[in-house]
C-alpha positions in Angstrom: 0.0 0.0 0.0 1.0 3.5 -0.3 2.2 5.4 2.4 -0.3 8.2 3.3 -0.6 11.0 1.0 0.7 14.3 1.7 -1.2 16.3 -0.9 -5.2 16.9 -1.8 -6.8 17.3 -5.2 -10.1 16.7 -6.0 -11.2 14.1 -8.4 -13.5 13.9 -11.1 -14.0 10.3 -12.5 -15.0 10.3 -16.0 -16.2 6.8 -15.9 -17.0 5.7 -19.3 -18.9 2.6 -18.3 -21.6 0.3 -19.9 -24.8 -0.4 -19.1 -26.6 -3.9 -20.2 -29.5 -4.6 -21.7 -30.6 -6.2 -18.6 -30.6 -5.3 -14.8 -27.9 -2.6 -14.1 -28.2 -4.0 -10.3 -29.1 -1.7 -7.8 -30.0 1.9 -9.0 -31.0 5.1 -7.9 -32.3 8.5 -9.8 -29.6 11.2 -10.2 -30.2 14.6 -9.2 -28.8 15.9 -12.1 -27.5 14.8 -15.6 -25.4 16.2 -18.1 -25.0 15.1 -22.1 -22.0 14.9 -24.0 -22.6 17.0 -27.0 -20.8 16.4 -30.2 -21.0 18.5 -33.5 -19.3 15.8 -35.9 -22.6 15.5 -38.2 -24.2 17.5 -41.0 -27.8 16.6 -40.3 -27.5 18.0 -36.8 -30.1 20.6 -35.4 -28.8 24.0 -34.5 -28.0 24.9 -30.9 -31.3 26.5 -30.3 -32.8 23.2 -31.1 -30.7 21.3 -28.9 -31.2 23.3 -25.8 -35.0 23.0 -26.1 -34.5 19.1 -26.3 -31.7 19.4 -23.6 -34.7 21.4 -21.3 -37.2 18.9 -22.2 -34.8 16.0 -21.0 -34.6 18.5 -17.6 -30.5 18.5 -18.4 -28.2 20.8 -16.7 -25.0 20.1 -17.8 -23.1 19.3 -21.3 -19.5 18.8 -22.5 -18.7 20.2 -26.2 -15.5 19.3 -27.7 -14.7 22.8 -28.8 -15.4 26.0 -27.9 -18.3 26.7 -31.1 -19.5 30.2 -30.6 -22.9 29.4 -32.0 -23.4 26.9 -29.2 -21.7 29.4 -26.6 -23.8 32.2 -27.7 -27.1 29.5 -27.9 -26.9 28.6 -24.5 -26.3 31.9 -23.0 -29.0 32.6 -20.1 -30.1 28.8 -20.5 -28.9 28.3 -16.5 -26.8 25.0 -18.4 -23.6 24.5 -17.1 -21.0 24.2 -19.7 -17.7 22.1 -20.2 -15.5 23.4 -23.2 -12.4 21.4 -24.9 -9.1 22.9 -26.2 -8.5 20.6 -28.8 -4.7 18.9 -29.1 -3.9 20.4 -32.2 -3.5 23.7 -30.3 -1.7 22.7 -27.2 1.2 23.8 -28.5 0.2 27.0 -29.5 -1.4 27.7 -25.9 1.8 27.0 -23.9 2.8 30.6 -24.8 1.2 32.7 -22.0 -0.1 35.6 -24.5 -1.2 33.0 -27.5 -3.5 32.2 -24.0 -4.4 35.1 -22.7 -6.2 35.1 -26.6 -7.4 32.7 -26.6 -9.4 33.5 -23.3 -10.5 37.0 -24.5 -12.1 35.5 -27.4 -13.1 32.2 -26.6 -14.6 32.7 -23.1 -14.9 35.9 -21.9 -17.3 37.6 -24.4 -19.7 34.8 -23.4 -19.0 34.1 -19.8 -21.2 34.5 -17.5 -24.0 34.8 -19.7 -22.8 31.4 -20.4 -22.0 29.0 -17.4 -18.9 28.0 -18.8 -17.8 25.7 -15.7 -14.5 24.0 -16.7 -12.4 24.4 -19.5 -11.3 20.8 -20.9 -7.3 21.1 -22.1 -6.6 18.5 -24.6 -8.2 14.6 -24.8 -6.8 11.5 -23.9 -3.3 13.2 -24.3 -1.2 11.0 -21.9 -2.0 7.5 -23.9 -2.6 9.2 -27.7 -1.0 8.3 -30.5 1.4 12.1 -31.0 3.3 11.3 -28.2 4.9 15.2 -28.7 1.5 16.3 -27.1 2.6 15.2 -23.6 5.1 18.1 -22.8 2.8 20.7 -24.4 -0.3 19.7 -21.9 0.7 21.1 -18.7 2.3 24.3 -20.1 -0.6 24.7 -21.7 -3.1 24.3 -19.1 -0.3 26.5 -17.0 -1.1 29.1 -19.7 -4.5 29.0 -19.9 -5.2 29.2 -16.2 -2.9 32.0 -15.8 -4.8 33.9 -18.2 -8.3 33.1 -16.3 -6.4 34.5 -13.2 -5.5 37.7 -15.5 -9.3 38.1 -16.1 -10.3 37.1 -12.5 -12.3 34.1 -14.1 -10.0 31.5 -12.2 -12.0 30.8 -9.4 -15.2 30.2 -11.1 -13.5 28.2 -14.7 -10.9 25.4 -13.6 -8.9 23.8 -16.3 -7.7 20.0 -16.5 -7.6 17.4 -18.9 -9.4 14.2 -19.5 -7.5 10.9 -19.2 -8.1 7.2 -20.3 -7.8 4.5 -17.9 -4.7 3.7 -19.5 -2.3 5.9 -18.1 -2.5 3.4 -15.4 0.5 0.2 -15.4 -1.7 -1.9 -12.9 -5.0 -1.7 -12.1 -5.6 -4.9 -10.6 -5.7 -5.6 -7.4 -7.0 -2.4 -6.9 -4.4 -1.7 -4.5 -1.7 -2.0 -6.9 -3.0 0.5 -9.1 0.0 3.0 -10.6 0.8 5.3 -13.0 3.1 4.0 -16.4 6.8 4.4 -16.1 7.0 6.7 -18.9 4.4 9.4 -17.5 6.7 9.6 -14.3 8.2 12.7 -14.8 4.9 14.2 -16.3 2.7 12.8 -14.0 3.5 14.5 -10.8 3.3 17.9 -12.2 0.2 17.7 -13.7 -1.3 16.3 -10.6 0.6 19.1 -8.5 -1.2 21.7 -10.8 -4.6 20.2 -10.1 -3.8 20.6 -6.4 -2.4 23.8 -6.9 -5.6 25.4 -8.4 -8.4 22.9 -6.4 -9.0 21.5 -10.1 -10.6 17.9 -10.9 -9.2 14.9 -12.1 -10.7 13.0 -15.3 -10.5 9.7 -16.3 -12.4 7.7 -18.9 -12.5 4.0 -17.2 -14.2 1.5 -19.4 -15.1 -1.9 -17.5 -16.7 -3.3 -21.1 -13.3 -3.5 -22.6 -11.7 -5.3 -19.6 -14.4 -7.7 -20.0 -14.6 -7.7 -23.5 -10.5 -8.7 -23.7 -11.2 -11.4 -21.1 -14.7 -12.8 -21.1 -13.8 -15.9 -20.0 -12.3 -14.4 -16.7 -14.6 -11.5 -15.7 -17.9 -12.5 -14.9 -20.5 -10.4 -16.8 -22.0 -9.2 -13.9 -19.3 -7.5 -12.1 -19.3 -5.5 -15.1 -23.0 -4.7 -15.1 -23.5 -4.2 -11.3 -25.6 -7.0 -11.1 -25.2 -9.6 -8.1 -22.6 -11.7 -7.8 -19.4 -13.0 -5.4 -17.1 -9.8 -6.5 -13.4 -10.2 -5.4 -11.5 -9.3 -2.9 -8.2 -7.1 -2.9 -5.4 -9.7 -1.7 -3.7 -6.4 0.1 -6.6 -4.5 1.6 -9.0 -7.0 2.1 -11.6 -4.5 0.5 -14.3 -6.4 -1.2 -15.6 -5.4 -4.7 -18.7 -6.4 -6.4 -17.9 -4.4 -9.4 -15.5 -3.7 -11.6 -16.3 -0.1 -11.6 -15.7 0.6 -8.1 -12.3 -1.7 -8.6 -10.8 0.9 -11.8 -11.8 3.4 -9.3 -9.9 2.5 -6.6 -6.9 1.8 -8.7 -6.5 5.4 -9.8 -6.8 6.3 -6.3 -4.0 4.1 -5.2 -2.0 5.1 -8.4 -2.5 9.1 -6.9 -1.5 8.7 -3.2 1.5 6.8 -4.6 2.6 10.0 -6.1 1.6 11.6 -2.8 -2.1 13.1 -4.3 -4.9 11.1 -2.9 -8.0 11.3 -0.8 -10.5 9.6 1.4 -11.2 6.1 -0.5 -14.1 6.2 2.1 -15.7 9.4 0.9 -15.3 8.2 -2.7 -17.3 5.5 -2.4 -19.5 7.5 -0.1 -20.4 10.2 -2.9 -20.8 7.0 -5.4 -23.4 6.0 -3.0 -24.9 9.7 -3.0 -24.3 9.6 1.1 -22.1 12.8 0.4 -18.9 13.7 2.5 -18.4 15.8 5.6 -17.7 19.0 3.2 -20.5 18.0 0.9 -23.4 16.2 2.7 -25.5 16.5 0.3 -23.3 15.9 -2.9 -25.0 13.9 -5.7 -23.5 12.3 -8.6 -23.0 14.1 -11.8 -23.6 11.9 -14.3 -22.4 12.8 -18.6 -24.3 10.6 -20.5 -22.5 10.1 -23.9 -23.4 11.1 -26.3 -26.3 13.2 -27.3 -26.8 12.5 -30.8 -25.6 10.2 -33.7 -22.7 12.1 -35.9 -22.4 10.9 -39.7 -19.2 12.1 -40.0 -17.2 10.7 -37.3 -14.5 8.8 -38.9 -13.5 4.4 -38.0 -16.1 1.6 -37.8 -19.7 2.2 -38.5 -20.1 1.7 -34.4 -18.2 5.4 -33.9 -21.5 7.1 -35.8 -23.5 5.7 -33.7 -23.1 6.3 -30.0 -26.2 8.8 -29.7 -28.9 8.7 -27.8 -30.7 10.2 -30.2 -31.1 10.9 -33.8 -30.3 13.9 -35.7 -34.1 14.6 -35.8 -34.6 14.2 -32.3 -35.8 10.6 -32.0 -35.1 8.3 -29.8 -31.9 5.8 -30.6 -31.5 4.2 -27.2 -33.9 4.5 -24.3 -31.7 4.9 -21.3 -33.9 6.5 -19.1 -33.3 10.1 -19.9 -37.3 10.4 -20.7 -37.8 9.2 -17.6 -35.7 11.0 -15.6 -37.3 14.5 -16.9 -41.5 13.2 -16.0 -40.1 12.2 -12.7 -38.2 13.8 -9.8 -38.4 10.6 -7.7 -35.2 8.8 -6.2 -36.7 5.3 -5.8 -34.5 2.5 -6.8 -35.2 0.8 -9.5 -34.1 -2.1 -12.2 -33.3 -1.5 -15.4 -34.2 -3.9 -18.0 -34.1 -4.3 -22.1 -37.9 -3.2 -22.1 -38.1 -0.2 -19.5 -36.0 3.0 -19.0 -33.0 2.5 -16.6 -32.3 5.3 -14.0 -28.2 6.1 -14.6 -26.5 6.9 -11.2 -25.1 3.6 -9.2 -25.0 2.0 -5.7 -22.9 -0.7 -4.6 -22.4 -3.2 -1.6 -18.4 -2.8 -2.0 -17.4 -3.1 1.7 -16.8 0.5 3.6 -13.1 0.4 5.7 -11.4 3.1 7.2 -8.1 4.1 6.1 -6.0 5.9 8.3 -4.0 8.7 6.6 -5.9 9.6 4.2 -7.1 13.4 3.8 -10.7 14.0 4.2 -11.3 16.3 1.1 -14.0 14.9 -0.8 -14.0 13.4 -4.2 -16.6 14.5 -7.4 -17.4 11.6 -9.6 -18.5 12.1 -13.0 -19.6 9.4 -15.0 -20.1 9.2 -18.7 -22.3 6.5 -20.1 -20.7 6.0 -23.8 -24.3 4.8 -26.1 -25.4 1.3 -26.9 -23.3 -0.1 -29.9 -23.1 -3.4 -31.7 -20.8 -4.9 -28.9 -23.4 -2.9 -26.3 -20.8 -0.2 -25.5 -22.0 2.8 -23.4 
């Protein structure tokens, strides 16, 4: 185990995780829902359009992969809380403090706070991409771009980071032997020092489908899909896990505090719970559902068009409970099946343990739920 951590950061979890077409396990209503809203189509309806069907589906949130000022200017006044993406092609532009400080002026401040720009997304995926030149441009850049928020006195309401896959990780299993690749060692302390530094969250993209779908014949389906089952224990902690989710989870946690950035595994899997933590008692989860509609144009297998929820003309693709969630402000639990509308935000019977050492600042969990697909990928 790692020793105790010396250093806090918050944590968003971008858990890009699967639901099934059958029970989801134990589930409970989230209080509020975002949509991940991508523009790579030319069938789309224009912005005004999509906030009307964003109201109707009582949404509050939304991630756009860009920062299009007909979408910006759209949702201004709409009371929807907006993350925007720097994409990688301009990292290495935006490590120059001024090329920034531009950027900011025209990108965000002529629509801010008219628009509830909330958190400014620097880069995708950078740390296990394909241009491997990216990596020393991201935290510059994100140095940059922060500093010119701070400029314009924007800093403490805009926080900057960067969304990361599950891979970054070298182990993730046990759970307590979860660590960061050699090669991001150098890189990988700094960027997690800048989070602390400016109270900013931490993304990652985890994926339980594809760690069953490499080894079906070794995970069980329905520690996957949160449905009952034996689980496994961690060999080191003696922490029991009945789903893989909570298990990816718990493995970037371990790979922070052995960098000396971690937090209270307890409160984590409190907020999962929506028990909240001492700071945040009545914290919910924020769930990113991805992705809003079907884009023609995205490039790769026929599956990439085709993660929407809903058609370009608004119908329905994949019935995952959004209707349902905006008829009904209830926060029974419920079970999802093939034939009814499954509520999105999770529960678990992973065991609770106290941890001594560990900080008690509190952890924010944001899950995105990637659309059915031919191999049921959400």
């Amino acid at each position: 185990m790692a020793n105790p951590p010396t250093k806090t950061s918050s944590l968003h979890i971008l858990l890009g995780f699967f639901l099934a077409l059958s029970g989801l396990g134990l589930i409970q209503e989230a209080k509020s829902l975002g949509i991940n809203y991508g523009q790579v189509g030319n069938n789309l309806p224009p912005p005004e359009k999509v906030l009307e069907l964003l109201r109707s589906l009582k949404l509050s949130k939304a991630r756009i992969y860009d920062t299009n000022p007909e979408i910006l200017s759209a949702f201004a006044n709409s009371n929807v809380e907006l993350i925007v993406t720097v994409e990688n092609g301009l990292l290495a532009t935006l490590m120059d403090p001024n090329q920034a400080l531009q950027w900011v002026q025209t990108r965000i401040k002529p629509y801010y706070p008219a628009t509830k720009i909330t958190e400014i997304a620097v880069g995708n995926e950078v740390y296990t991409g394909d241009d491997t030149t990216l990596i020393s441009y991201l935290v510059p850049a994100m140095v940059s771009i922060h500093s010119a928020l701070s400029r314009l006195s924007l800093d403490q309401s805009i926080k900057v980071s960067t969304p990361n896959n599950l891979a970054v990780l070298e182990e993730s299993f046990p759970p307590s032997a979860g660590s960061f690749r050699p090669e991001l060692a150098a890189v990988m302390p700094q960027f997690l020092q800048f989070l602390a530094a400016t109270k900013a969250p931490f993304w990652i993209n985890a994926y339980p489908y594809f760690a069953y779908k490499d080894s079906p014949s070794k995970i069980p389906i329905d520690y996957v899909l949160f449905n009952p089952n034996p689980g496994m224990v961690d060999p080191n902690t003696r922490l029991h896990y009945d789903n893989m989710l909570y298990a990816q989870v718990d493995a970037v946690v371990f790979a922070m505090a052995r960098l000396g950035f971690g937090g209270s595994r307890n409160i984590l899997r409190r907020q999962m719970r929506n028990e909240g933590t001492p700071l945040r008692p009545n914290a919910r989860l924020e769930i990113y559902v991805f992705a809003l509609f079907n884009e023609d144009m995205k490039p790769g297998p026929t599956s990439e068009r085709n993660y929407g929820l809903f058609q370009p003309d608004g119908t329905i693709a994949y019935n995952v409970g959004l209707t349902s969630l905006s008829t009904t402000s209830s926060t029974s639990t419920s079970t999802s099946t093939s034939s009814s509308p499954a509520s999105i935000s999770l529960t678990s019977a992973a065991t609770k343990v106290k941890m001594k050492g560990y900080s008690s600042m509190p952890y924010s969990v944001v899950i995105y739920l990637l659309g059915f697909q031919v191999f049921m990928r959400r």
